[in-house]
C-alpha positions in Angstrom: 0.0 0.0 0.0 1.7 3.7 -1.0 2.2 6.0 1.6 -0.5 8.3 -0.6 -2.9 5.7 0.8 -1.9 5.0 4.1 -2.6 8.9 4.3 -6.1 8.7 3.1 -6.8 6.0 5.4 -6.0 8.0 8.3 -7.8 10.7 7.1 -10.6 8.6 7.2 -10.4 7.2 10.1 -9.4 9.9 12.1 -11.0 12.5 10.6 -14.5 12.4 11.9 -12.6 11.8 15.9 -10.0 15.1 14.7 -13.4 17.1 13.9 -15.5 15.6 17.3 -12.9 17.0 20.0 -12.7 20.5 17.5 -16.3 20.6 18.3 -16.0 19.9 22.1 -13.3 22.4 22.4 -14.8 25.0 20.6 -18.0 24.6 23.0 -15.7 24.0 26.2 -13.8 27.7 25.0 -17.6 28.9 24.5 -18.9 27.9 27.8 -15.5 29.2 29.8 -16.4 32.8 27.8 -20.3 32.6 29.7 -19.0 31.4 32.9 -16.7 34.2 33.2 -19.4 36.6 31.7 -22.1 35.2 34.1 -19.5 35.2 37.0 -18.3 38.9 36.2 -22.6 40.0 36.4 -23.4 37.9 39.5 -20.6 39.7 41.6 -21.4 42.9 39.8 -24.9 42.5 40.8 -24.1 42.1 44.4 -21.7 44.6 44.6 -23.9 47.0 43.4 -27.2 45.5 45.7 -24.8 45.5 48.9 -23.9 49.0 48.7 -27.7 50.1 49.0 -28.2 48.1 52.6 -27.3 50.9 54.7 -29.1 53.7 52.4 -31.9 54.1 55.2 -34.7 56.6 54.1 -34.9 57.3 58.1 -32.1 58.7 60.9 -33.1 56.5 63.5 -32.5 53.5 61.0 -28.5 54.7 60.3 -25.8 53.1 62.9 -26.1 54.3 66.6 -23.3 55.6 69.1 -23.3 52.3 70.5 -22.4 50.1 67.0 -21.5 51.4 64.3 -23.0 48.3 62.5 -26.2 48.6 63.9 -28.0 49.3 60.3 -31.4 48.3 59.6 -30.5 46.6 56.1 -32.3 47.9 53.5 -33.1 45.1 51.6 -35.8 46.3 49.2 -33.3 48.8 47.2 -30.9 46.2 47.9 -32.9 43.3 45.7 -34.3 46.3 44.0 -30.8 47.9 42.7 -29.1 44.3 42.5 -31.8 42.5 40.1 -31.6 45.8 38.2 -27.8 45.3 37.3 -28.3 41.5 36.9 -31.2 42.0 34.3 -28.9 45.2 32.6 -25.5 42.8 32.3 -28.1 39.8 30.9 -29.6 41.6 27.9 -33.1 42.1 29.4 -33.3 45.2 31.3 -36.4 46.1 29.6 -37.8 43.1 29.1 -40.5 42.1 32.3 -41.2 38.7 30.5 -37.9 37.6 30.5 -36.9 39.1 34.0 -40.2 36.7 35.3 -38.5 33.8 33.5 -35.2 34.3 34.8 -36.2 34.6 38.0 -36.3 30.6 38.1 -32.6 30.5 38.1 -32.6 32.6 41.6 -33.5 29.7 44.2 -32.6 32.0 46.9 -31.5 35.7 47.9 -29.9 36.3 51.6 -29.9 39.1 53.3 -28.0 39.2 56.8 -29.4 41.8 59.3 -27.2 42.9 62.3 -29.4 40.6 64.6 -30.9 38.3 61.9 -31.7 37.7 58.3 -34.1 37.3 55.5 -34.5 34.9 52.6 -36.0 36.2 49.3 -37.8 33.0 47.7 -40.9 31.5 46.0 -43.7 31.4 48.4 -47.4 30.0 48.8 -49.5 32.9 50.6 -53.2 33.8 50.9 -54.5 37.1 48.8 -56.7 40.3 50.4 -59.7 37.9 48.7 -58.1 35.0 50.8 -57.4 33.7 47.3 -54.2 31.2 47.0 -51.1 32.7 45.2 -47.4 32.2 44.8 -45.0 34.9 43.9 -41.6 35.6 45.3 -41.4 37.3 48.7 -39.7 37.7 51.4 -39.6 35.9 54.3 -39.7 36.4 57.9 -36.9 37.6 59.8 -35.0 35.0 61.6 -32.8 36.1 64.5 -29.8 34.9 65.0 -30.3 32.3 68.0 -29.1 29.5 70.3 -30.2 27.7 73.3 -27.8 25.5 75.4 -28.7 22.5 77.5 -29.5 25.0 80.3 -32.4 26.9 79.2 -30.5 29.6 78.3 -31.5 31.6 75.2 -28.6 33.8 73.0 -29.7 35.8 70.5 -26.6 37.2 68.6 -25.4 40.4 66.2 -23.6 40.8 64.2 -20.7 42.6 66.8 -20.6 41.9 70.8 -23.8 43.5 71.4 -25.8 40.2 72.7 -29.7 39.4 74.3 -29.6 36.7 76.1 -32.9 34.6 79.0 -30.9 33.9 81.5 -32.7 30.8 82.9 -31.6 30.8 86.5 -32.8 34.2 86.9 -35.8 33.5 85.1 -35.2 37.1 83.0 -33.9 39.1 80.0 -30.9 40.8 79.4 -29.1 42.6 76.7 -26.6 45.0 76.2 -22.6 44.3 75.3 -21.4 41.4 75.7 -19.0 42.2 78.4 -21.4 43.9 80.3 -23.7 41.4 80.5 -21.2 38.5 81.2 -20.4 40.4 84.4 -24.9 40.0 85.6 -25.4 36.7 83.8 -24.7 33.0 85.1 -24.9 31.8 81.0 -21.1 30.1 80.9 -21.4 30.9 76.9 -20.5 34.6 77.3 -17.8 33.6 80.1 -15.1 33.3 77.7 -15.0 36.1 74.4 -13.2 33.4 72.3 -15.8 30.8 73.1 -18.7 33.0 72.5 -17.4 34.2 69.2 -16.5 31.0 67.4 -20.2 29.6 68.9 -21.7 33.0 67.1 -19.9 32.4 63.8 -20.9 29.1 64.1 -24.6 29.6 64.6 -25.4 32.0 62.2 -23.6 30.2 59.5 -25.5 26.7 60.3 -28.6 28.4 60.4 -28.4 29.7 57.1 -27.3 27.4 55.4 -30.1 25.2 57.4 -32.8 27.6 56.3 -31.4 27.8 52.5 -31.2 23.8 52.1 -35.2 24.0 52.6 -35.5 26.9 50.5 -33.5 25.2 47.9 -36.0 22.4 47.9 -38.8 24.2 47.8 -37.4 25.8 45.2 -37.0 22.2 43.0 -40.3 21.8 43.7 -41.4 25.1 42.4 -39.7 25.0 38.8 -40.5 20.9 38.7 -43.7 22.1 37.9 -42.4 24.6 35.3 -40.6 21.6 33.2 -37.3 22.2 34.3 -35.2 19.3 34.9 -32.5 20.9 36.5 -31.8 19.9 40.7 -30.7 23.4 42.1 -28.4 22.3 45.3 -26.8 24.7 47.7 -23.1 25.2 46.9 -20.0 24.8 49.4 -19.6 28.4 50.4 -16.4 28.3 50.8 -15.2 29.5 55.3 -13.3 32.6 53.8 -16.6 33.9 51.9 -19.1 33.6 55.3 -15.7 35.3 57.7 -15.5 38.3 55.2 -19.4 38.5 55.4 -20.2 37.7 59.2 -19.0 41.2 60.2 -21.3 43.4 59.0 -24.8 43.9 57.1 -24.4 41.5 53.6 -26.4 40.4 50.6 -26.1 36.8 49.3 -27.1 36.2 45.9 -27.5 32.3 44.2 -27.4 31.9 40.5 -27.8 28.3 38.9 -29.1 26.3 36.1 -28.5 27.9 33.2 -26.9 26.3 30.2 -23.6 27.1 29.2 -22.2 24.5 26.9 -22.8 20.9 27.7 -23.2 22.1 31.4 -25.0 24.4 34.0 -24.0 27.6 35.9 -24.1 27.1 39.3 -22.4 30.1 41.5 -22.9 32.4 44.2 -21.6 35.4 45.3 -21.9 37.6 48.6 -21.5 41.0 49.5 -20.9 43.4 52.8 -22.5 46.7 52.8 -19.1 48.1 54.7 -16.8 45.9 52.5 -17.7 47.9 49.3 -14.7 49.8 48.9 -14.9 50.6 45.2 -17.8 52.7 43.7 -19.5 50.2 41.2 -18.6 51.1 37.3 -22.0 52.1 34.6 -21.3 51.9 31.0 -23.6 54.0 28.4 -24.0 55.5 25.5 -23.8 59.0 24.8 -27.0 60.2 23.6 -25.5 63.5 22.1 -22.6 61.6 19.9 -23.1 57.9 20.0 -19.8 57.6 21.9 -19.3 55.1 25.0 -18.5 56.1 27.8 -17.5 54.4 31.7 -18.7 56.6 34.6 -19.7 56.5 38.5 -22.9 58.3 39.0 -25.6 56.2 37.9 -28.0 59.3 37.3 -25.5 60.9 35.4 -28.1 62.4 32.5 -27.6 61.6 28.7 -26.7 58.4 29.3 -28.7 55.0 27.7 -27.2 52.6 30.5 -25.7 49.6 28.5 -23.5 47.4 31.1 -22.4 47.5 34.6 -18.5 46.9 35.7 -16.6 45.9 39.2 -13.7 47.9 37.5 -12.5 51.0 35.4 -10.0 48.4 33.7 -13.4 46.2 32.7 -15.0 48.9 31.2 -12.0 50.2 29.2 -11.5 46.1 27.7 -15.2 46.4 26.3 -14.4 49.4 24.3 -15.6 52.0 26.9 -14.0 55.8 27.5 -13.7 57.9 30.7 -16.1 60.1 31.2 -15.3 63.6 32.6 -16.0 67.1 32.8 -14.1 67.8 29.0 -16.1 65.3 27.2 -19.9 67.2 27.8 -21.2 68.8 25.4 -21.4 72.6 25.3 
């Protein structure tokens, strides 16, 4: 057999397996580029949702003389402001159809309070006409609490400032927590180290308690819908929850969408006081067509196209700095 042959033979042979992985890796390379995308918009989102949690409409809301963590999270603006920059980065900012659909891939939103939290999620509840409906809601506030063998009730914060029943005095007390360890016969708030790693401890198990049935529910929920996909909660990760246990935060949960062969399944979370750097808007010049990165989101003669977690982001997608010299006369 020539060599000419032998060469056709292997063509033919390994042609069709040559062309099978150039397919796979093209769609690997494709999925990568919408993981990163989808990746780059989730923390975007939160960034942007987390830095509206202390924007209180009311003084007596903002942080007190004696915390200055003591916020009352605003977490309508928050889900309000963060859904708005997911839907922008995701094509369908003016699209309420779409925004309802994709609303299936959110199986939960967390937002932690300084003494508890609240879980945004698809609930059952009864209409003024007692009528049954389902939308998603929030739910009810769930402090962050533990009881020991004792009796004893702890309801923790988010800093040292505790309220704990004090079952062998048979009454409440609150206040910090080493004030109160010097009037209280509850051994947990004996020992500061103690006490902290059991408050870390708690407020993270009961999360992710609450969010494993929410999750479910969830599965339940878009079951219904057709969708075959089984949302799971992720492993966050202990470095995520310690840079989020210390003040007011947002937790947003993105899965199930196809990217590739595969799902999305991600998660990102956000502190209200950890948001260092002012979150980036890219728009359009109405006057010359021109695109332009800027800070203030209500910056006039803009059409709002993207939102960024950096200046450098903005400028690789073809945007310009906006300043004083570029408005028109």
């Amino acid at each position: 057999m020539k060599i000419t042959d032998l060469a056709v033979l292997f063509i033919l042979i390994m042609g069709p397996f040559l062309w099978i992985t150039s397919v796979h890796s093209q769609d690997r390379i494709e999925a990568q580029r919408l993981s990163s995308r989808y990746t780059a918009a989730l923390r975007a989102a939160v960034q942007d949702g987390a830095s509206q949690l202390d924007d209180n409409e009311l003084q007596r809301y903002e942080a007190g003389y004696a915390s200055d963590k003591h916020f009352r999270a605003n977490r309508d603006l928050a889900l309000k402001t963060m859904l708005h920059t997911l839907y922008l980065n995701f094509g369908i900012g003016e699209d309420p159809a779409a925004q309802r659909t994709f609303m299936h891939y959110i199986p939960s939103i967390v937002v932690l309070d300084y003494d508890g939290y609240y879980i945004y999620q698809f609930s059952d509840y009864t209409g003024a006409f007692h009528e049954p409906l389902a939308d998603f809601k929030w739910g009810v506030k769930k402090p962050y609490a533990y009881a020991d063998k004792q009796g004893n009730v702890i309801h923790f914060t988010l800093d040292h400032y505790v309220t704990v029943y004090d079952a062998a005095y048979g009454k409440w007390l609150d206040g910090p927590l080493a004030e109160i360890s010097e009037v209280s016969s509850v051994p947990l708030l004996d020992h500061e180290d103690v006490y902290e790693a059991k408050r870390r401890t708690v407020i993270v198990q009961s999360i992710e308690e609450d969010l494993e049935k929410t999750i479910n529910r969830h599965n339940m929920y878009t079951s219904k819908l057709g969708m075959a996909y089984q949302f799971t909660l992720p492993d966050i990760s202990g470095e995520d929850w310690n840079n989020t246990l210390d003040d007011i935060g947002i937790m947003l949960f993105l899965q199930g969408i196809p990217v590739g062969d595969k799902y999305y399944n991600n998660y990102a979370l956000g502190g209200a006081r950890l948001v260092k750097r002012p979150v980036i808007y890219g728009g359009i010049n109405q006057a010359n067509g021109i695109k332009y990165y800027y800070r203030d989101s209500t910056e006039s003669g803009f059409k709002l196209e993207e939102v960024f977690t950096s200046e450098r982001e903005a400028a690789a997608k073809g945007y310009f700095e906006y300043n004083v010299f570029n408005k028109e006369p």
